[in-house]
Residue, then its C-alpha position, 0 to 999 in steps of 0.5 A: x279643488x285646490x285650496x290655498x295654504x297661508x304662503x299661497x294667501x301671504x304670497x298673493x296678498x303682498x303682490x297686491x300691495x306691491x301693485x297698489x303702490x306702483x298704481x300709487x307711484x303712476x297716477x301720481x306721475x313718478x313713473x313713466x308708463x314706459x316704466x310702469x309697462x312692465x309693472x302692469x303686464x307682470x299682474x295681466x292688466x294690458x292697454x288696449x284701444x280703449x282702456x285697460x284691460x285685466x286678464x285674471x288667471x283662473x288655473x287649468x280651468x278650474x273654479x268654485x261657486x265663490x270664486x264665480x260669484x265673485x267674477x260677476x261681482x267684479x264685471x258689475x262693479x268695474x267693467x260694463x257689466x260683463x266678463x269675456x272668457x278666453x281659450x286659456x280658460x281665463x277671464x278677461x274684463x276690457x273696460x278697466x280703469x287703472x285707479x280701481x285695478x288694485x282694489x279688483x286684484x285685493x278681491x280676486x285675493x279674497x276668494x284665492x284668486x289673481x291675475x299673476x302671469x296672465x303676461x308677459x315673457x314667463x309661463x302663462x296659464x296651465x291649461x288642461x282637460x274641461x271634463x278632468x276629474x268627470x271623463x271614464x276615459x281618463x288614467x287619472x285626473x290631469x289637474x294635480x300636476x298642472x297644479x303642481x306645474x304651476x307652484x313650480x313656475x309661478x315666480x320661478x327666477x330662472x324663468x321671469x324673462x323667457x324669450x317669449x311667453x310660454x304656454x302649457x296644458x296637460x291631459x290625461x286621456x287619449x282624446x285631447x280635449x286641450x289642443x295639447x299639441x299646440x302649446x309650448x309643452x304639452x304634457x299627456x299623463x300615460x300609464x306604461x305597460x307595467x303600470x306605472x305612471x309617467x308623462x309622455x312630452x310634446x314640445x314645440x307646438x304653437x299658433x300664431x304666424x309661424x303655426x307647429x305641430x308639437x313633436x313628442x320628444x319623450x313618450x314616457x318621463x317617469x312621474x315623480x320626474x316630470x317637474x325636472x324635465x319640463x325645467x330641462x325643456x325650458x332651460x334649453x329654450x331659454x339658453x338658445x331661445x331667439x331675443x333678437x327677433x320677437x317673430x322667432x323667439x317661441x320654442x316652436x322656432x328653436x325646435x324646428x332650427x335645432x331639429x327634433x333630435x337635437x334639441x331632443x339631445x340637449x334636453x336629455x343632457x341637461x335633464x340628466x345633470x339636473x337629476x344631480x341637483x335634487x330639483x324634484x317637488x317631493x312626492x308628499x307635496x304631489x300627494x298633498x295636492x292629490x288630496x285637494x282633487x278627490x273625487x267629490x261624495x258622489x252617491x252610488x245606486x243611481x239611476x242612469x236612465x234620463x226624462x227625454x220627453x222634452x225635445x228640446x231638452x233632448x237636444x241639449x242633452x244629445x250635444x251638451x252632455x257628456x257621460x260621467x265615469x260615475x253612474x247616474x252623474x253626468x258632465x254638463x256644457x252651458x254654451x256662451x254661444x247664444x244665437x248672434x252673440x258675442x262668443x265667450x262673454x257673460x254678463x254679470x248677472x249670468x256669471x254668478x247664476x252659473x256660479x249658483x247652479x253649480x253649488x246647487x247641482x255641481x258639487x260647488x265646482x265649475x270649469x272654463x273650456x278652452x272653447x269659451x264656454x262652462x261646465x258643470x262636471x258632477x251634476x246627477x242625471x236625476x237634477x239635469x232637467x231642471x238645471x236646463x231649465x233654469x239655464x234656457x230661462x237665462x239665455x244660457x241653454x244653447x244646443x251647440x256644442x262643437x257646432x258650428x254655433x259654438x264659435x271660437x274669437x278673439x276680441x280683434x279690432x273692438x278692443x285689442x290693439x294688436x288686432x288687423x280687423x273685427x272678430x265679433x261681428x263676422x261670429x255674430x253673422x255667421x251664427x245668424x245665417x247657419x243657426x237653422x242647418x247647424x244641427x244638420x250640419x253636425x260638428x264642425x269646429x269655426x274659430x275666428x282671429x282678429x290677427x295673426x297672433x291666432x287668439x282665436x286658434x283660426x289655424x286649428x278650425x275645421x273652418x278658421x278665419x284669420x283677419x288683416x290689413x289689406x291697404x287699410x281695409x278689414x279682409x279675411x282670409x278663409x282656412x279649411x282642414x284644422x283641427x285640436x285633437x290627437x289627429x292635429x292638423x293645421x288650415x290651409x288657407x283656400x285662396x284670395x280673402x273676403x269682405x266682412x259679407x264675403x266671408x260670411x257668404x263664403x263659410x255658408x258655401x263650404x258648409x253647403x258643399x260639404x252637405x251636398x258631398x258627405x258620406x254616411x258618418x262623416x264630419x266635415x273635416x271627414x268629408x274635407x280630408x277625403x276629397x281634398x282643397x280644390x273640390x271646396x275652392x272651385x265651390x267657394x270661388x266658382 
């Protein structure tokens, strides 16, 4: 994984200062909190409903057993004792208070670590596969280029004050396991028919009130050219880009005005001038990253086979588990979905065990999913039962991965100040009351927002819910159809909206429905694409 040089470590340690100052200046009272807004947001510290709250950056996903460590520590000592990962493979901690923010910002610095651009109108979080580095279907590890991605646009002048936030993810396989058409850019690294690597560039995609599928705009950039396309797409956008109208200022919405093959044009012209200008990283600095993201000292002549006797170790290990590129090695999920619970947090306690288990079983390496849950890339398939074991014993070895147990949701109305109505309790429920069909159900991908700014990718859920205000009371509106993959689709919503009960009724007559009208093999997205909305609406509304 990367490691930091002296300027990444200087550069971090100032900001850390800079921000200890301007805490200083605000407590004190010499600035409004007009004026230090701007301030916080720029080192991902909010202000929700109850306190503040800080979002930490943890870069495509990826984090060593210290850098965990070092997460729970701070969960233990600032907040209530506990952590919430989020669908931008970040950390959020929601009970912050603002005279200890600096000293958490000096600790996250001592691990190679910050919480820079986690806001605000400027490139957010790279995002990228969980399993990068472990999946045989891959053409190479995504997450050098999402690292030189994020050097590139970490502080970039030009791009501080984008119309809106920007987002992006890049891949590396043909299954996209980062919802990659949803974001800003999404970037798919390819192989061309000779051999050569290149990006293939989807721009436009996004969630929120307006939802876009992103359209690819060019299916091959050449590698070594990659960084100077992605400035051609974000000088176009920040050229046009809406600032008038925070609803229309995303890139989704100048595509969609401009038209693909307009805002293709412009990006194609504006790419060519800046091949001119010699912007390019040079390839050493790529290979210097490319270094950092060897593969681990795997042993070789290990045996594949696994000890299922257990059954519930099977099970795990049936919807956890999946198959490394390297023999005798196997790529773990630990589920932050426990029956009832909050989806995505941890506590204390729980996330410096993970950080542990993998400098025991992982080659001292774990990765955040954009789902909300861990994994331990590398673990030998000869270690994996007592890992299971150790997690089971700590609340941590759920069977649910992509079930409909392992739900995605925002924090809504508990704790954010955006929110129309509560995520929490509605996942909390719905886990509860399908707990014992889930595997018979199989997959089914439930993704909850608090509001329509679709936290919580509602619009991507084979079941999605989206909460609102209606005349002041929390309803719910049900969406069927989503999807995040390379077959992405957008929910439809099915008709009138719930009550918290209703919604929990209403997701348990869909599953049922889809039990009762599944062919052989058939997902309940398969089913829902097959026979349609108005089969499951007459089932749900009667």
């Amino acid at each position: 994984m990367y490691k930091y040089d002296t300027y990444d470590q200087a550069m971090v340690d100032a900001r850390v200062e800079e921000f200890r100052d301007q805490v200083r200046r605000r407590l004190e009272g010499h600035i409004t909190e007009d004026q230090f807004k701007p301030l916080r947001l720029m080192n991902g510290l909010y202000l929700q409903l109850h306190a503040y709250m800080l979002r930490v950056a943890i870069p495509y996903g990826t984090l060593s057993s210290a850098q965990m460590r070092m997460l729970g520590d701070i969960a233990d000592k600032y907040d209530r004792g506990y952590g919430h990962f989020t669908t931008r493979q970040n950390i959020q901690y929601n009970w912050i208070k603002l005279e200890d923010a600096p000293d958490i910002l000096a600790d996250l610095a001592s691990v190679e670590m910050h919480a820079i651009q986690t806001s605000g109108n400027c490139i957010r979080n790279t995002t990228s596969d969980q399993y990068a580095g472990a999946a045989a279907d891959e053409v190479v590890d995504p997450r050098p280029y999402a690292e030189l991605i994020r050097q590139w646009s970490t502080f970039h002048p030009e791009f501080s004050f984008l119309p809106r936030k920007f987002k992006m993810a890049v891949i590396a396989s043909d299954i996209d396991r980062a919802a990659m058409k949803l974001h800003d850019i999404g970037i798919q690294i390819v192989k061309n028919e000779a051999g050569e690597i290149g990006a293939a560039f989807y721009v436009g995609g996004g969630m929120g009130r307006t939802p876009m599928i992103a359209p690819c705009i060019n299916p091959f950039v050449p590698i070594d050219q990659f960084i100077t396309y992605s400035e051609a797409c974000l000088r176009v956008y920040n050229r046009h880009g809406r600032r008038d109208n925070k609803y229309k200022a995303r890139i989704k919405i100048l595509v969609h005005e401009l038209g693909k093959d307009e805002y293709t044009r412009q990006v194609e012209e504006e790419f060519a001038h800046l091949l001119t200008q010699n912007i390019e990283p040079p390839l050493a600095e790529l290979e210097r990253i490319k270094a950092m993201f060897a593969d681990p000292p795997f042993e070789t002549g290990l045996s594949d086979e696994l000890d299922r006797s257990d059954p519930d170790f099977a099970l795990w290990v049936d919807n956890n588990c999946l198959a490394h590129k390297q023999p005798g090695y196997i790529a773990a999920t630990i589920s932050l979905k426990p029956v009832g619970g909050i989806p995505g947090d941890a506590t204390g306690e729980q996330i410096r065990l993970m950080g542990d288990l993998a400098k025991q079983y992982s080659f001292d390496e774990l990765r955040v999913t954009h789902a909300q849950n861990i994994v331990l890339p590398h673990v030998k398939k000869a270690d994996l039962y007592a890992l299971w074991q150790v997690l089971d014993a700590n609340g941590l070895g759920t069977a649910n991965l992509d079930l409909v147990g392992d739900i995605i949701a925002c924090p809504g109305l508990d704790y954010c100040s955006l929110a129309n109505a509560r995520s929490i309790p509605v996942a909390q429920k719905i886990s509860q009351r399908l707990a014992g069909q889930a595997q018979q159900i199989g997959e089914l991908k439930l993704k909850i927002s608090g509001c329509i700014n679709a936290c919580g990718h509602h619009h991507a859920g084979h079941i999605g819910i989206l909460g609102v205000d209606k005349k002041g009371v929390e309803n719910y509106q049900l969406l069927l159809g989503g999807c995040e993959g390379a077959d992405t689709s957008l929910g439809q919503i099915t008709g009138p909206g719930f009550d918290e009960d209703g919604i929990v009724d209403a997701v348990e007559k869909a599953t049922s429905f889809y039990l009762s009208q599944r062919q052989d093999g058939e997902r309940f997205l398969d089913t829902y694409r097959r026979i349609g909305m108005p089969a499951f609406k007459e089932a749900i509304y009667g």
